[in-house]
C-alpha positions as CSV (number, residue, x, y, z in Angstrom):
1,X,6.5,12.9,-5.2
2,X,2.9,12.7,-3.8
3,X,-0.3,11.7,-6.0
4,X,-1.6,15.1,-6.2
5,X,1.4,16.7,-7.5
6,X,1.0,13.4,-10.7
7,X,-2.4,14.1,-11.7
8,X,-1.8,17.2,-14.6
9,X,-4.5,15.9,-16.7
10,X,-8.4,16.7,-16.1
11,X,-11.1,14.0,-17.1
12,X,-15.0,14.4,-16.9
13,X,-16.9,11.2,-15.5
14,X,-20.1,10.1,-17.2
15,X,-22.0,7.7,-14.7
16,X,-24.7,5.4,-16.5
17,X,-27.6,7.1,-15.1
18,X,-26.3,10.3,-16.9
19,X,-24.8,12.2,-14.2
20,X,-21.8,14.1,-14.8
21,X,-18.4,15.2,-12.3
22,X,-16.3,17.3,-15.0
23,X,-12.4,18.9,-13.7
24,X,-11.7,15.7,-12.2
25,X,-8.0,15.7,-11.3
26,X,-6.2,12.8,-12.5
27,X,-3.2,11.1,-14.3
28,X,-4.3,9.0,-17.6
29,X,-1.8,6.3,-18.6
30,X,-3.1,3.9,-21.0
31,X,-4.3,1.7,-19.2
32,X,-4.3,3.0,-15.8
33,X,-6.0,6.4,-15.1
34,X,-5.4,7.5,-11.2
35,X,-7.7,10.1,-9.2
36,X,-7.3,11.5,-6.2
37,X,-10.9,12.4,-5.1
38,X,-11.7,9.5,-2.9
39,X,-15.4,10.7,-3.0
40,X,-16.5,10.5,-6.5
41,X,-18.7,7.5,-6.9
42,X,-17.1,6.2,-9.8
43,X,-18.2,2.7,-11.0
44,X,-17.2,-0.5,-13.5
45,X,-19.2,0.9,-16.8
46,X,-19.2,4.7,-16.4
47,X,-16.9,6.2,-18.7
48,X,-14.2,8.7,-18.5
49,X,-12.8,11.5,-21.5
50,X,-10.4,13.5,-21.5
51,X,-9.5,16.5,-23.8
52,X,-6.7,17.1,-25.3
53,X,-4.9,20.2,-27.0
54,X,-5.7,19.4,-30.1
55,X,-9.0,19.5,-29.8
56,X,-10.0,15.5,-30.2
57,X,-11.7,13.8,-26.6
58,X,-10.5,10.3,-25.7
59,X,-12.9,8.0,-24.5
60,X,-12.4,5.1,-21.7
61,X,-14.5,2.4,-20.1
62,X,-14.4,1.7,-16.3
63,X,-13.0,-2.0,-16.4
64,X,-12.5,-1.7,-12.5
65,X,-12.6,1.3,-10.7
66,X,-9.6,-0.2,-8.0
67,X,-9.8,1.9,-5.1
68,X,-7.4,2.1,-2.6
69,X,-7.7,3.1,1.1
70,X,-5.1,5.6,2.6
71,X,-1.9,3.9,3.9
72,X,1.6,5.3,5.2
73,X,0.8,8.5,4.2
74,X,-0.3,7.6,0.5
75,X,-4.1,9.0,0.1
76,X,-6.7,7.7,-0.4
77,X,-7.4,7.0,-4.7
78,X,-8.4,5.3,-7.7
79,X,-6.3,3.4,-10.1
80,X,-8.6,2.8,-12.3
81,X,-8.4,-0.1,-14.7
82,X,-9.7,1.5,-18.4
83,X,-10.2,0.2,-21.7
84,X,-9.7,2.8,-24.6
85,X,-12.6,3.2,-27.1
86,X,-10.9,6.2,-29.2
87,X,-10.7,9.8,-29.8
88,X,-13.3,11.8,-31.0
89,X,-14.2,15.5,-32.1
90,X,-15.1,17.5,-28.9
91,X,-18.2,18.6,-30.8
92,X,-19.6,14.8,-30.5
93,X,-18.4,15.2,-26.7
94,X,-20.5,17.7,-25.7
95,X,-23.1,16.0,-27.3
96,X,-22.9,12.6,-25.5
97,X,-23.6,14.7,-21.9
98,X,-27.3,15.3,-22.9
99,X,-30.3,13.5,-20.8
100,X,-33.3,12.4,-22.1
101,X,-35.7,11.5,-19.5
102,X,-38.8,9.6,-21.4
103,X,-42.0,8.1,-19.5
104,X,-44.8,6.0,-20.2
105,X,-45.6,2.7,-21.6
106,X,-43.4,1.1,-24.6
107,X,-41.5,5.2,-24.3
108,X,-38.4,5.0,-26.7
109,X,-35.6,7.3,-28.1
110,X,-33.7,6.1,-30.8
111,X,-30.8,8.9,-31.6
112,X,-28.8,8.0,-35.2
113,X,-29.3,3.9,-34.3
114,X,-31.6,1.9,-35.7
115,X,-34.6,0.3,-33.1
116,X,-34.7,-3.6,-32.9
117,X,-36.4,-3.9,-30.2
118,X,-39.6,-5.4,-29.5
119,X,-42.0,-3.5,-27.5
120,X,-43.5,-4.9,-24.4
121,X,-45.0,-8.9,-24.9
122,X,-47.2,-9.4,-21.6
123,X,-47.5,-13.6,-22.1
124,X,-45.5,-16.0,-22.7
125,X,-47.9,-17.4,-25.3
126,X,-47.3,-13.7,-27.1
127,X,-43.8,-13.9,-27.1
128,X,-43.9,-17.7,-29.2
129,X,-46.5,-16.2,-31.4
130,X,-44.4,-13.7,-32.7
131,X,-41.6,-16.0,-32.7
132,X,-43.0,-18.4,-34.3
133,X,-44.5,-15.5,-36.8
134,X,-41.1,-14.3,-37.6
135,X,-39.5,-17.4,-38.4
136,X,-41.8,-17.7,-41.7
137,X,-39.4,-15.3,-43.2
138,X,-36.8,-18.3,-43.6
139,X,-36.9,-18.5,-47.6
140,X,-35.2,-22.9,-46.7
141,X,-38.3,-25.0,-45.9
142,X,-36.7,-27.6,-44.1
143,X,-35.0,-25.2,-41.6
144,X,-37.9,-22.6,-41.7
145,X,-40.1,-26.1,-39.6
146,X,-37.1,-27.4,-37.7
147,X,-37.1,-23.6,-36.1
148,X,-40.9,-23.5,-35.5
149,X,-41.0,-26.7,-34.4
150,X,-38.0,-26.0,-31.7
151,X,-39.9,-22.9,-31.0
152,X,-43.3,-24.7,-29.9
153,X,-40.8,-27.4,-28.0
154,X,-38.7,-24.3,-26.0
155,X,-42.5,-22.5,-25.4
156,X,-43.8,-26.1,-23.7
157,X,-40.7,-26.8,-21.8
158,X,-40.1,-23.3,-20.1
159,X,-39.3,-23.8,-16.4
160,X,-38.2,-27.2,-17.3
161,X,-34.3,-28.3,-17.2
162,X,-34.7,-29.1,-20.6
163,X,-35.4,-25.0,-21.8
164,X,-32.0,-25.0,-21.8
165,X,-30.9,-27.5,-24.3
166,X,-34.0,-26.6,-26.6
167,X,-32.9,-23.3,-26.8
168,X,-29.0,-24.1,-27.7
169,X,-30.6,-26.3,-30.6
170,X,-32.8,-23.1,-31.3
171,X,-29.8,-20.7,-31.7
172,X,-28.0,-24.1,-33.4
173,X,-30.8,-23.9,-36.2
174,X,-31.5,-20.2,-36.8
175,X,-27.6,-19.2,-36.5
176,X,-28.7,-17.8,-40.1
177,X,-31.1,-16.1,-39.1
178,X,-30.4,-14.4,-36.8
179,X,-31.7,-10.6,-37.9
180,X,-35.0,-12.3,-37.6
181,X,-34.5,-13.5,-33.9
182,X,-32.2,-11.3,-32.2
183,X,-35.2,-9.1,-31.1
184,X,-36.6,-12.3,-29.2
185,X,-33.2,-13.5,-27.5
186,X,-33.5,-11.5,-24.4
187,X,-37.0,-12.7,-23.8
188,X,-35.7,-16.4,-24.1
189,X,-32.4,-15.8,-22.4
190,X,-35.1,-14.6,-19.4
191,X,-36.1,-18.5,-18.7
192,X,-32.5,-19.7,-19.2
């Protein structure tokens, strides 16, 4: 028995820039989903659904895309390593495949999440400050001036070994907090 003649099921790929390769011919195990077109540029983090007969769409994550190079007479493929996310309705299916395309400064789409991001901080000293201005929300006095105080310490010691351990003692202190300062983390994480 070849590959071809295996792969009965059909999966669509949905790439992270958006694109999207529907009738794909493959063969979805459950944690194993082989394809035969050697050409598709299938990647770790794109996704993969199939539909069944009954209507629901399972969803997969590209763990590893494992491709293998023809040899003895056995085609070039994919067995590609998936993680199962779930079924859903194919209504919500044909709803993930839209692009949005959004320019210009601080541009944002926010589709039934909620935004807690922070828009563009040009300084470094503008990122502390707003830190710094967040962290008066902490109601405990004592832990409300350790954090601003290990706040000033990580803003004077960036590009410094010690950033590092300043910001571990940050996270230590805040660990509470931390609807308050997740907006900030991948700023800091930047100088780690």
């Amino acid at each position: 028995m070849n590959l071809i003649s295996m792969c009965n099921d059909k999966v669509t790929l949905i790439k992270q820039d958006g694109s999207v390769y529907e009738n794909i011919k493959a063969n979805v195990q459950p944690n194993i989903i082989i394809i035969v077109d050697d050409e598709l540029p299938l990647e770790e983090k794109d996704k993969l659904f199939r539909i069944l007969p009954n209507g629901l769409v399972e969803k997969y994550d590209v763990i590893d895309r494992g491709y293998f190079s023809a040899f003895q007479g056995i085609k070039a493929h994919y067995q590609v390593k998936v993680r199962k996310e779930g079924s859903i309705k194919e209504e919500q299916y044909k709803s993930i495949t839209n692009i949005y395309n959004v320019t210009g400064d601080q541009s944002k789409i926010n589709i039934n999440s909620v935004d807690n991001s922070l828009n563009k901080i040009s300084t470094n000293k503008e990122l502390f400050e707003k830190l710094i201005n967040s962290l008066d929300a902490i109601k405990d006095e004592n832990t409300k001036i350790k954090a601003i105080n290990l706040a000033k310490e990580m803003e004077n010691s960036i590009d410094t070994p010690s950033f590092k351990l300043k910001f571990q003692s940050f996270i230590s202190v805040v660990a509470n907090y931390m609807t308050l300062v997740s907006p900030f983390i991948p700023a800091l994480c930047a100088f780690l």
